[in-house]
C-alpha positions in Angstrom: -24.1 3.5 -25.4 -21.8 0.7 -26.3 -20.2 -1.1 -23.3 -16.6 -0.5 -24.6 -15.3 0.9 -27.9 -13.4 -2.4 -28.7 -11.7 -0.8 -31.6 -10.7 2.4 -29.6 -6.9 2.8 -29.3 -5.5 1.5 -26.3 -4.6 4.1 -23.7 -0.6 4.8 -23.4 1.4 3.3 -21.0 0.8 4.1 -17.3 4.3 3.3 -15.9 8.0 3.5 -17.3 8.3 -0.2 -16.4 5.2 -1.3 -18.4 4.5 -1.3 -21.9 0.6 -2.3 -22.5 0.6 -4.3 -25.7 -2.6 -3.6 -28.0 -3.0 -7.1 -29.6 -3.2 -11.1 -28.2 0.4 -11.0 -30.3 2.1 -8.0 -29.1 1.5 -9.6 -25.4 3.1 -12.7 -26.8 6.2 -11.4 -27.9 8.8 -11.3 -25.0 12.2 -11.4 -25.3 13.7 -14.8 -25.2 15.9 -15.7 -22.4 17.9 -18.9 -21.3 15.7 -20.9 -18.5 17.1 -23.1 -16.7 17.0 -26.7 -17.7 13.7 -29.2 -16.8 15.3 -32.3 -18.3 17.6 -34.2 -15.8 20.6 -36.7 -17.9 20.3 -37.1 -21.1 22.5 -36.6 -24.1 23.1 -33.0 -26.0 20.9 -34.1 -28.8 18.4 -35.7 -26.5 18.6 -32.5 -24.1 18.2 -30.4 -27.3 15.3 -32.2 -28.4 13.6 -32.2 -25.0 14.1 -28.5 -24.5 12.4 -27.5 -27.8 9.4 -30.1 -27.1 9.2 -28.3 -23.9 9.3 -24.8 -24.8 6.8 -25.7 -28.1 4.9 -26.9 -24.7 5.2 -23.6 -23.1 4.8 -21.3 -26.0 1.5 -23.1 -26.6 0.1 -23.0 -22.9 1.2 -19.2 -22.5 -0.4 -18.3 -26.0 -3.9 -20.1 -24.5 -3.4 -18.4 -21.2 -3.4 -14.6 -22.9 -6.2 -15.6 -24.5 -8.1 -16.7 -21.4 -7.2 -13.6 -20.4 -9.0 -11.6 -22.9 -12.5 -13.8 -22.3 -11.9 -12.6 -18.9 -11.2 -9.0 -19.5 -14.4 -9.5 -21.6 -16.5 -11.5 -18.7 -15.4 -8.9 -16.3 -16.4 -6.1 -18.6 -19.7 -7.4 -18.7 -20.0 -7.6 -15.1 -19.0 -4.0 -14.5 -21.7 -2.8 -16.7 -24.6 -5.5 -15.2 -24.6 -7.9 -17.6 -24.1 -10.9 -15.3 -25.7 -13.4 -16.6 -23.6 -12.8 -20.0 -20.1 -12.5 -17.8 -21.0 -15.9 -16.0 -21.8 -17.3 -19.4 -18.4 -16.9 -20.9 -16.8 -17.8 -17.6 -18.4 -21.8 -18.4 -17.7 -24.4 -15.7 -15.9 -26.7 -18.8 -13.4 -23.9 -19.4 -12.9 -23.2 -15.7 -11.4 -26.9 -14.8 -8.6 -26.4 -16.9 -7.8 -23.0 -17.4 -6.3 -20.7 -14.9 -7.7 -17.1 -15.9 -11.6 -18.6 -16.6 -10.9 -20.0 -12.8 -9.9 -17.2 -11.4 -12.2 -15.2 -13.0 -15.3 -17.4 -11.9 -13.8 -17.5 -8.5 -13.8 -13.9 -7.9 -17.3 -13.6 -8.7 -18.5 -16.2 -6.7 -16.4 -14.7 -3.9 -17.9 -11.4 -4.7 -21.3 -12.8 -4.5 -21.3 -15.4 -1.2 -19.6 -11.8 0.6 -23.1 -9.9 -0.8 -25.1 -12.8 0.3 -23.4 -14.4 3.4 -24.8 -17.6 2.6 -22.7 -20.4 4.4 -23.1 -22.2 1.3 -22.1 -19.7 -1.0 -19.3 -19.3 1.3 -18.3 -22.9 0.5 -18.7 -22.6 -2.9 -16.7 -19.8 -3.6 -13.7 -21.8 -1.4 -13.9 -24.6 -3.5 -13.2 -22.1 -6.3 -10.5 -20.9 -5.1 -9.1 -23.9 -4.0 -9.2 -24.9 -7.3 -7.7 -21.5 -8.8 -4.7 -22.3 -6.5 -4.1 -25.9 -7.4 -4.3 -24.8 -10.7 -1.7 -22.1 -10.2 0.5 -24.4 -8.2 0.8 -26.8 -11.3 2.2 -24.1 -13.6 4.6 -22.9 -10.7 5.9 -26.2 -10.6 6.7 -26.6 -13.8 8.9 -23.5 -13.4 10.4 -24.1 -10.1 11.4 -28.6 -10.5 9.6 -31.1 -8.8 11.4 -30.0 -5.0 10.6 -26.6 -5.1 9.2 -26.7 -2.1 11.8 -27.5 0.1 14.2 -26.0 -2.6 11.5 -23.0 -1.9 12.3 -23.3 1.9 16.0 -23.7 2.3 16.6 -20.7 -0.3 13.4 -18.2 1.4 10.9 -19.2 -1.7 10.8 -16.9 -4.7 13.3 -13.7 -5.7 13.6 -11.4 -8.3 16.5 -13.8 -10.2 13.8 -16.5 -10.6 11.6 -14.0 -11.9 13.5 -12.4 -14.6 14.1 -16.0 -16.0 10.7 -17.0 -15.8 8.6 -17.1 -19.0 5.4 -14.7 -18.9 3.3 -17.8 -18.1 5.1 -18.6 -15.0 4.8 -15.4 -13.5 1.4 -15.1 -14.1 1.1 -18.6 -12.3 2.9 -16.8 -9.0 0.3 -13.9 -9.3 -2.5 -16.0 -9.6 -1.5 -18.2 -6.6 -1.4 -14.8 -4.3 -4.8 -13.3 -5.6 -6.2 -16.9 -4.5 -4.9 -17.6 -1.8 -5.5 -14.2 -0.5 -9.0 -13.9 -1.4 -9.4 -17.8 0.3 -7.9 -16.5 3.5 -10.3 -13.8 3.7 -13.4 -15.7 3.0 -12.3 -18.7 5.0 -11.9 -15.5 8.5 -15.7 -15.1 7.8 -16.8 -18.0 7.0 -15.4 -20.3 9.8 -15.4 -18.3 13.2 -12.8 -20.1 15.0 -9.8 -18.7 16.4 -7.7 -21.2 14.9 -9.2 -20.6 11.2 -8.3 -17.2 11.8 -4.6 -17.8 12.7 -4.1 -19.8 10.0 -5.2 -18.2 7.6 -3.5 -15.4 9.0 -0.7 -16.7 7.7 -1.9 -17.3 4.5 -1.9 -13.8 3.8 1.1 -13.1 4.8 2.2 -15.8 2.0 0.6 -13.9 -0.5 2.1 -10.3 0.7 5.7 -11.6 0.8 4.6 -13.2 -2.8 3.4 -9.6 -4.1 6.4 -7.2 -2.8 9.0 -9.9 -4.6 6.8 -9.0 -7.9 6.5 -5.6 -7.5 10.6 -5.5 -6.6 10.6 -7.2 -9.9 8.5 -4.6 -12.2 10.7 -2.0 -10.6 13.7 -3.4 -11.7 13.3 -5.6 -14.9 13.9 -4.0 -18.3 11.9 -6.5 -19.8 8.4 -5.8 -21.7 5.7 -6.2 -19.4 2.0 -7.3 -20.0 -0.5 -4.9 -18.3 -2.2 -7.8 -17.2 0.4 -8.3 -14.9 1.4 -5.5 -14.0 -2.0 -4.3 -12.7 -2.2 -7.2 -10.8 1.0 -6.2 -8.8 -0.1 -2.9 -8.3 -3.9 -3.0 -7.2 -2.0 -6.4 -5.1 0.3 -4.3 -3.4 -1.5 -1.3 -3.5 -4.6 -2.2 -1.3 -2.1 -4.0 1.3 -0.4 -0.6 1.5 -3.5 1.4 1.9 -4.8 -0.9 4.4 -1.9 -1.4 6.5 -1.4 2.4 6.7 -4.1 2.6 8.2 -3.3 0.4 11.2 -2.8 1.8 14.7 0.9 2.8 15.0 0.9 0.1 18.0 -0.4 -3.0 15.6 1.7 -1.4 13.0 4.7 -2.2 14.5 3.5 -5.8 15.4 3.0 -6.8 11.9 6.5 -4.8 10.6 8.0 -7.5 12.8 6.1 -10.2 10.7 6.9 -8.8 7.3 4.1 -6.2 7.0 4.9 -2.6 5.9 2.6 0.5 4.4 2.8 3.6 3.4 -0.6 5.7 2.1 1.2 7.3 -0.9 2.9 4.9 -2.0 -0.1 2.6 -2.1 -2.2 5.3 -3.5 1.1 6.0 -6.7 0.8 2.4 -7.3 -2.5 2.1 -7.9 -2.9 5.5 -9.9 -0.2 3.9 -11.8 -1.8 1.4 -13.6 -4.6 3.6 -15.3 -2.4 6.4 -16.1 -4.1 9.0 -13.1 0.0 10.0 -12.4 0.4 10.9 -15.9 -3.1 12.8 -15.5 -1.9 14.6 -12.2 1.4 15.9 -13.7 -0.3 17.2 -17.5 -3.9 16.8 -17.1 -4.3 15.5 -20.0 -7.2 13.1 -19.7 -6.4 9.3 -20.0 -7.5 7.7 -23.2 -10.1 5.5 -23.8 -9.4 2.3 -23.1 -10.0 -0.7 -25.2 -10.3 -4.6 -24.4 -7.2 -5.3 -24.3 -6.5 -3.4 -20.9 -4.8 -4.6 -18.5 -7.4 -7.2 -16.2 -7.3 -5.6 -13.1 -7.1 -1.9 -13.8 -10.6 -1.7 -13.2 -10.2 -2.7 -9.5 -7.5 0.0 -9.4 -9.8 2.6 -10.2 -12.7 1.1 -7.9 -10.2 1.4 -4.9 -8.7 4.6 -5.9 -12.8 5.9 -6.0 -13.4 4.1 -2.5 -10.6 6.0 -0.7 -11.1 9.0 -2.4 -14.8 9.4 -2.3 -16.7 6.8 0.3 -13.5 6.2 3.3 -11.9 9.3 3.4 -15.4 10.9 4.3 -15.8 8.2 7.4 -12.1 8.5 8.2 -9.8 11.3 8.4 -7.0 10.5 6.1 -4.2 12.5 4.5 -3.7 12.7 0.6 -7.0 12.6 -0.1 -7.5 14.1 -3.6 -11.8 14.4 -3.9 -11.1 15.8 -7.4 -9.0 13.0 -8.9 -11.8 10.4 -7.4 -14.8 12.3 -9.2 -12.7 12.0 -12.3 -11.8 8.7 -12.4 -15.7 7.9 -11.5 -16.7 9.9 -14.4 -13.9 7.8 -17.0 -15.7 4.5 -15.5 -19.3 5.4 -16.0 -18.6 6.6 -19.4 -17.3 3.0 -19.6 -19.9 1.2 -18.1 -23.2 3.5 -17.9 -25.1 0.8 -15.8 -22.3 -0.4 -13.5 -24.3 -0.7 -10.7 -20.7 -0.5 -8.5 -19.9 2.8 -10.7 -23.9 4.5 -9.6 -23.6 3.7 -6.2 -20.3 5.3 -6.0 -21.8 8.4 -8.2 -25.1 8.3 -5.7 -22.5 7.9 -2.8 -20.3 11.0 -4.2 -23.8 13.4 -4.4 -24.8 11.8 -1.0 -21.6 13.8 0.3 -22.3 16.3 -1.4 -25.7 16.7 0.5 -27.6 16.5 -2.7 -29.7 13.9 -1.3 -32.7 13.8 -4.0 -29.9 13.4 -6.4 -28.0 10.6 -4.6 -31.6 9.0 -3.7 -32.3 8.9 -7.9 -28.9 7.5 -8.3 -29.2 4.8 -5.9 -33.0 3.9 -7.7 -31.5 3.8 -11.3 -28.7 1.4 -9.5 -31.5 -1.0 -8.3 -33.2 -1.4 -11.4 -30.6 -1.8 -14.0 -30.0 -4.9 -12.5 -32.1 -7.7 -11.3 -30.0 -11.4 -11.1 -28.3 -10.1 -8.0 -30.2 -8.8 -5.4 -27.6 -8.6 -2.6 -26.2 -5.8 -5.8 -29.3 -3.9 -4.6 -29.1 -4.1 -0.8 -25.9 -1.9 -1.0 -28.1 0.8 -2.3 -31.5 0.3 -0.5 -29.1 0.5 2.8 -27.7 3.8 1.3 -31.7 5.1 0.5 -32.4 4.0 4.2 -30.3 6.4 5.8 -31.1 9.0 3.0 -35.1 8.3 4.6 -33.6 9.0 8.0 -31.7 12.1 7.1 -34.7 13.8 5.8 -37.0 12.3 8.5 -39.1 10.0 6.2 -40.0 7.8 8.5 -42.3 5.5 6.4 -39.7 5.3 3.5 -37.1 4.3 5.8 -39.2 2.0 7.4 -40.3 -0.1 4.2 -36.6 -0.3 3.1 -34.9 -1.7 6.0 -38.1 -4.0 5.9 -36.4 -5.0 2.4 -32.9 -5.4 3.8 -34.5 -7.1 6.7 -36.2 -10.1 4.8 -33.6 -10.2 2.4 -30.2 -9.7 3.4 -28.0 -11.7 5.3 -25.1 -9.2 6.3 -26.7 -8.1 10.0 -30.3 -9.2 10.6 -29.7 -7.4 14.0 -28.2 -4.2 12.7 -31.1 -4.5 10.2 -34.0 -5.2 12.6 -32.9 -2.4 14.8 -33.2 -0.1 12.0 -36.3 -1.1 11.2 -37.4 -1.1 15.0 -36.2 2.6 15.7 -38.0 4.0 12.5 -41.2 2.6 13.3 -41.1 3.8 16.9 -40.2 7.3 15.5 -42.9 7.1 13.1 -45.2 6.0 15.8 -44.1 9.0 18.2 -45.1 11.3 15.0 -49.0 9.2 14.6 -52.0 10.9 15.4 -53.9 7.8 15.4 -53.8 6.4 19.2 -54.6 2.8 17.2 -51.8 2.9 14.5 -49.9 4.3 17.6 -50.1 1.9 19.8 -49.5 -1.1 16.7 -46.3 0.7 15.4 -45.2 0.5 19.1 -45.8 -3.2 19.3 -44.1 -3.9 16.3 -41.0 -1.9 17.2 -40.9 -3.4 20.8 -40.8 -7.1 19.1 -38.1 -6.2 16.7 -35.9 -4.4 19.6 -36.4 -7.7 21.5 -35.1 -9.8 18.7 -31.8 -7.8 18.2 -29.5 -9.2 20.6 -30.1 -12.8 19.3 -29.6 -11.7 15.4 -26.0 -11.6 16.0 -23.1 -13.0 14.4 -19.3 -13.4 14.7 -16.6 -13.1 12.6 -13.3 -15.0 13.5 -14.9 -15.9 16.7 -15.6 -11.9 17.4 -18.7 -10.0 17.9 -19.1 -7.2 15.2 -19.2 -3.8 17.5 -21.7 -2.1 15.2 -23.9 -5.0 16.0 -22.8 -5.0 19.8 -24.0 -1.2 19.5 -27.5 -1.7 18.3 -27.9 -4.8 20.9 -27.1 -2.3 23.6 -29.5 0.5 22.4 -32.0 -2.4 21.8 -31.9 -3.8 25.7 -32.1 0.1 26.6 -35.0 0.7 24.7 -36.9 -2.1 26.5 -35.1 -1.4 29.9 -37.1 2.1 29.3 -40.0 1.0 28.8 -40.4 1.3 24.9 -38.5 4.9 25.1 -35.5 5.9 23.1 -33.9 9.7 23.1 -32.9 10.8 20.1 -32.7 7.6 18.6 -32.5 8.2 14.6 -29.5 10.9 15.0 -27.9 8.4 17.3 -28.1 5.9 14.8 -27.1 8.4 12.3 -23.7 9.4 13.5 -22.8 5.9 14.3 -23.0 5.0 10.9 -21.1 8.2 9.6 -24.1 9.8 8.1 -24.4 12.9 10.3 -21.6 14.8 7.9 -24.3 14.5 5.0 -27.0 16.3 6.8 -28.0 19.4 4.5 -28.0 22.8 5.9 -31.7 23.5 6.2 -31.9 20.1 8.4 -29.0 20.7 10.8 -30.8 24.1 11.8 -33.8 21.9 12.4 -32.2 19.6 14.3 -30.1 21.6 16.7 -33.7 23.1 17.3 -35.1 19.9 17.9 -32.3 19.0 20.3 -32.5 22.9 22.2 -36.7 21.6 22.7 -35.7 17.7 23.7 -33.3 19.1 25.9 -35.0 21.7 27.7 -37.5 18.9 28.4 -35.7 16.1 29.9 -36.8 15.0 33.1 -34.0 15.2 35.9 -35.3 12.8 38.2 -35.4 10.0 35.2 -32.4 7.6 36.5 -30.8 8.1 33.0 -30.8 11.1 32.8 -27.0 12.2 32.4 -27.2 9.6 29.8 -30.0 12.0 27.5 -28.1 14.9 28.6 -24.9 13.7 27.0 -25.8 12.4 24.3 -28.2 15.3 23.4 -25.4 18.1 24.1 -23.2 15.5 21.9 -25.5 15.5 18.9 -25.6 18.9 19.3 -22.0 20.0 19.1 -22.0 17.7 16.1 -24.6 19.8 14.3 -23.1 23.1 15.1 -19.8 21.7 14.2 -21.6 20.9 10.5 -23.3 24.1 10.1 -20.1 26.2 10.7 -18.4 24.1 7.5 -21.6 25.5 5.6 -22.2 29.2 6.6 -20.2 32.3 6.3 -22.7 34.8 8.3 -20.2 35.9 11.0 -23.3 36.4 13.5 -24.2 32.8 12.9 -20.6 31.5 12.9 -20.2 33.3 16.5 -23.5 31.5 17.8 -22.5 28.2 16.4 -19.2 28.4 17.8 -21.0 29.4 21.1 -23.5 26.0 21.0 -20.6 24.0 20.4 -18.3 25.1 23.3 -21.2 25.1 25.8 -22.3 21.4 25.1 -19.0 20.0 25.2 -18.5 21.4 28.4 -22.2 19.7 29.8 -21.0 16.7 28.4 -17.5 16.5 30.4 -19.3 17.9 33.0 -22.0 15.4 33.0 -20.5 12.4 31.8 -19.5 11.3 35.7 -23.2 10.2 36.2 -23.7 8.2 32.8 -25.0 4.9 33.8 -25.5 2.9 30.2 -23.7 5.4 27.2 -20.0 5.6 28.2 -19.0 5.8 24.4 -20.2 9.2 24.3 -17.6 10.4 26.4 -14.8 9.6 24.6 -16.7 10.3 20.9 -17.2 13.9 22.1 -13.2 14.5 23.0 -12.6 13.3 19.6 -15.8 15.3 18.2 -13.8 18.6 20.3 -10.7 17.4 18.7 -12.2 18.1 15.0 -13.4 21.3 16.4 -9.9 22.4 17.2 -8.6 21.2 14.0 -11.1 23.5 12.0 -9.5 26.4 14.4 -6.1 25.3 13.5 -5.4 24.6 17.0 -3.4 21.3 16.3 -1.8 20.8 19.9 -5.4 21.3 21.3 -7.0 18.5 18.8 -3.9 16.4 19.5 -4.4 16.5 22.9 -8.1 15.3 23.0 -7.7 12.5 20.6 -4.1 11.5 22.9 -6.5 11.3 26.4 -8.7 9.0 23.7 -5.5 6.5 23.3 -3.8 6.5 26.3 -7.8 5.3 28.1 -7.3 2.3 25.5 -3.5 1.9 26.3 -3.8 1.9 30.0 -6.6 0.5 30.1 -8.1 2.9 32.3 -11.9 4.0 32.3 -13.1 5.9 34.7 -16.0 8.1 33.7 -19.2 6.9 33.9 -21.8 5.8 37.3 -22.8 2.3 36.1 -21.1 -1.0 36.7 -19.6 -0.9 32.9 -17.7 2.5 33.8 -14.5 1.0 34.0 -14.5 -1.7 30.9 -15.1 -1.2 26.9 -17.4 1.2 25.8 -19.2 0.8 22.5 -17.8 1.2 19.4 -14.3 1.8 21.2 -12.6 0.2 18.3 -14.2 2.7 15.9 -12.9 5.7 17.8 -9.6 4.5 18.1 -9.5 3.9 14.4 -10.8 7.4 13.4 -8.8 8.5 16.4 -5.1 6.9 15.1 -5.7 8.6 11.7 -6.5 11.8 13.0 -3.3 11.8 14.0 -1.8 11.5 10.9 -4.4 14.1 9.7 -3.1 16.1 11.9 0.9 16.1 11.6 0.0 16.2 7.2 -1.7 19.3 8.4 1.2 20.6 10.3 3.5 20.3 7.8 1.2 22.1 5.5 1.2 25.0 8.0 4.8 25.4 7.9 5.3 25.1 4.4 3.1 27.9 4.2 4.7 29.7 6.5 7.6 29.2 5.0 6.7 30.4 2.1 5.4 33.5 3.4 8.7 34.5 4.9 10.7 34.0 1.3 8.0 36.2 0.4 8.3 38.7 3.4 12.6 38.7 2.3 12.0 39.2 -1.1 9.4 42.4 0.0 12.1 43.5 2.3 15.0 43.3 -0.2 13.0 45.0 -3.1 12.0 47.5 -0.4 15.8 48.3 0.4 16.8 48.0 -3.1 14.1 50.6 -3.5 15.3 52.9 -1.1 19.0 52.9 -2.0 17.6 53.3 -5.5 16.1 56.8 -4.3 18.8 57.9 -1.9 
């Protein structure tokens, strides 16, 4: 299959505002409009003459730059369908020194590369990139804004929609460019240099770049002017991520960064983005989206990747509102017709079965994603991590084990995250070994990983990663207990969101395991609460599963019964937990979703409130150990899923009464026909 029908008809507008042009000449043509003058004294005949040397100047840099920016739609076409090496040939180091688009192109792929290989030295590489990308943006934007456009940039608060609408095409591009770069910068620079004072400052370097992208996207929503769809989706997968992201803030940090500038709203985000490949067009008619040919606009791509991310990967490890499965699976399906061998388009395909509990199927996905390409391997980690907790899920301990050995050796995103993996599978699969030998070496091997975990790990902006401070935890546990983990791989499991893909046949397996596990724990062990917790935890997990999948009443009634009775042993219990405080507060929210499937909304709101308020008074009192009242693990994971669930929740409220609302137009209407009825007969 061909990578794109280049002579396909481009796809129809997306947006009232835009108008996507289908040739290099169509996006040339913009309506002429007086600029302002460059020249400073000079005479009318010498002004005259300056001003046409300097548009002839202009006219001549913004035809190269559209063309630029159809070797880049072509480089990043490439990409998306694996063919790297061919995308990084047309992006050629000569090309990127001058030209704005080859740079910026080149720069997000070797910022897309040093975040899949956290390499300090990629890291650096891809900042000098962008460094570059922003000088060379800053040139063009000060062409267009005089030689004291700083300080003529400070006293008036920088750029407006005025300056916009007489800016030529090139120039705006210039202030788009500028934002993409220096945002992508700021957010390499966080990772790459840990100090708090990197972290402020380039704190604020985002916030550059969001006031930057709300004065363009005031400006497509008001100009009358013919837009490129270059731009255009730049705006809106710009300003569409920031409000996705920042909706999903606490309502607490939310309104810290209001105060600074910040604002989000999920739909408006999620309009924005659907904007730019025509979805809102699809959502009204369903009619599909045509084809689209080479000409489209540069980013729309990345609008559909984050439009399938929410839809399809976060929503499923986050409760969110709006979530529209559907629309994701179609737009997956547009982008694979697209690019068949996008290895970013199969793992979201593989991802999409994975939920869908079709494991075998995601598990071939995830293979045909490894092997159509080979140049970059981190490419392929994303996948062997996904096959890794496929191998856990259906308890193939040796698979599992073999691929975090992969990710292990190879990867440089968590070595500790990665070694405990590979440390709890082996001791699993040494607790299932007949051989007392093999035993005993599989035990050795998973007792030297478990040691190394705590020093494999790693800070970003001078903070500890929790999932890391998790496995650390489990990992001095594991030794504390002399080699001995309880329930170890389901742990792992749910705190990596993987428990809600369990098929059906496995979660009655499992909540049989945990009934035999259980019945079998030794009281007099001094962790024993801790077992008992988490066991009756994991449990009310399972049955909370199973009752999503079955519609035998009998069965629902049992399951119901299962979950009610372990959430009650773990409150009841959880006073005497010495090292697993977390689960505490995991099961209120874990009752909370179980209330929300009853449509008991003030009964989920309440358990996931007690989870808040714990955080906002910082009070913690449950537990026997000497960490009862701090942090528990993976606290700010909770409170994430936790803060959304309350948005879940009032979405689903609102729902309820426009339901019921409905119903009683409907119980009205009955009643009036009924009376119209009877009058009729009398």
């Amino acid at each position: 299959m061909p990578l794109l029908s280049f002579g396909a008809k481009p796809s129809p507008s997306t947006s009232s505002l835009t108008t996507k042009s289908s040739t290099i000449n169509d996006n040339y043509k913009f309506k002429q409009q007086k600029r302002p003058s460059i020249s400073t004294t000079a005479s009318e005949s010498g002004t005259s003459h300056a001003s046409l040397i300097t548009n002839e100047g202009e006219e001549k840099e913004e035809k190269k730059m559209f063309e630029d920016m159809l070797s880049a739609r072509r480089a990043l076409d490439l990409f998306l369908n694996s063919r790297i090496q061919e995308a990084e040939a047309i992006l050629e180091p000569q090309l990127c020194k001058t030209s704005m688009y080859y740079a910026l192109g080149k720069s997000v792929l070797l910022t897309l590369k040093s975040m899949m290989t956290f390499e300090q030295t990629d890291f650096q590489v891809a900042i000098e990139a962008l460094r570059h990308t922003v000088q060379l943006s800053t040139n063009i934007m000060r062409k267009a804004h005089g030689a004291l456009w700083f300080l003529e940039g400070w006293v008036k608060n920088g750029l407006n929609v005025d300056r916009l609408q007489k800016m030529r095409p090139l120039y705006r591009h210039a202030e788009l460019v500028h934002a993409e770069a220096y945002l992508l910068k700021a957010m390499i620079c966080i990772i790459h240099d840990e100090s708090l004072v990197s972290f402020l400052r380039e704190g604020l370097n985002v916030r550059q770049s969001y006031m930057t992208y709300t004065v363009l996207e005031k400006f497509i929503d008001t100009t009358t002017e013919p837009l490129d769809a270059h731009f255009t989706s730049g705006v809106k997968f710009g300003m569409g991520c920031f409000n996705l992201m920042l909706s999903m803030l606490p309502k607490t940090v939310m309104k810290l960064v209001q105060f600074i500038g910040f604002s989000g709203q999920r739909t408006h985000g999620l309009e924005l983005l659907k904007s730019s490949g025509g979805w809102d067009k699809y959502k009204e008619t369903g009619i599909m989206v045509e084809r689209q040919g080479p000409e489209e606009g540069l980013r729309r791509q990345f609008c559909d990747m984050a439009l399938i991310c929410d839809h399809i990967v976060i929503s499923k490890l986050i409760p969110m509102s709006h979530v529209d499965e559907d629309l994701g699976r179609t737009i997956l399906r547009y982008n694979l017709d697209l690019y068949p061998n996008g290895v970013f388009f199969l793992y979201f395909h593989g991802r999409q079965l994975f939920s869908e509990q079709k494991l075998d199927h995601a598990n071939a996905e995830y293979i045909r994603a490894i092997e159509t390409q080979k140049e970059w391997a981190q490419l392929q980690h994303i996948c062997y991590w996904e096959r890794g907790l496929i191998s856990i899920l259906q308890r193939d301990w040796k698979t599992a084990a073999d691929t975090y050995e992969i990710l292990y050796k190879e990867s440089n995103w968590s070595k500790a995250v990665y070694a405990y993996f590979k440390g709890m599978t082996l001791y699993t699969l040494a607790k299932h070994e007949q051989d007392k030998k093999k035993q005993s070496n599989l035990l050795t091997q998973a007792a030297y990983l478990m040691k190394k975990v705590p020093s494999l790990r790693q800070k970003i902006a001078g903070k500890s990663i929790p999932l890391e401070k998790f496995v650390a935890r489990k990992a001095r546990k594991f030794i504390e207990q002399d080699n001995m983990l309880m329930f170890a791989d389901l742990e792992i499991a749910n705190a990596f969101g993987a428990c809600d893909y369990i098929p059906i046949q496995q979660l009655w397996i499992n909540i049989e395991r945990l009934n035999t596990e259980l019945a079998q724990l030794c009281t007099t062990h001094p962790n024993y609460a801790d077992d008992l917790c988490l066991g009756n935890y994991l449990r009310a997990i399972m049955a909370r599963q199973l009752l999503l999948k079955v519609d035998d009443p009998k069965d629902m009634e049992k399951l119901r019964t299962i979950h009610h009775k372990s959430m009650q042993v773990v409150f009841n219990a959880a006073k005497d937990v010495v090292y697993d405080h977390y689960v505490y507060y995991f099961a209120r929210y874990e009752n909370a979703r179980m209330f929300i499937m009853e449509n008991n909304y003030d009964g989920a709101e309440q358990e996931i409130q007690f989870v808040l308020k714990a955080n906002d008074k910082n009070q913690y009192n449950v537990g026997a150990g000497s960490k009862a009242k701090s942090k528990y693990s993976l606290e700010n994971h909770i409170l994430f899923k936790s803060h959304n669930c309350i948005s879940e929740i009032e979405e689903l409220r609102k729902q309820k009464q426009s339901v019921s609302g409905h119903n009683n137009e409907d119980d009205d209407d009955s009643d009036n026909a009924s009376f119209a009825s009877a009058s009729s007969a009398v």
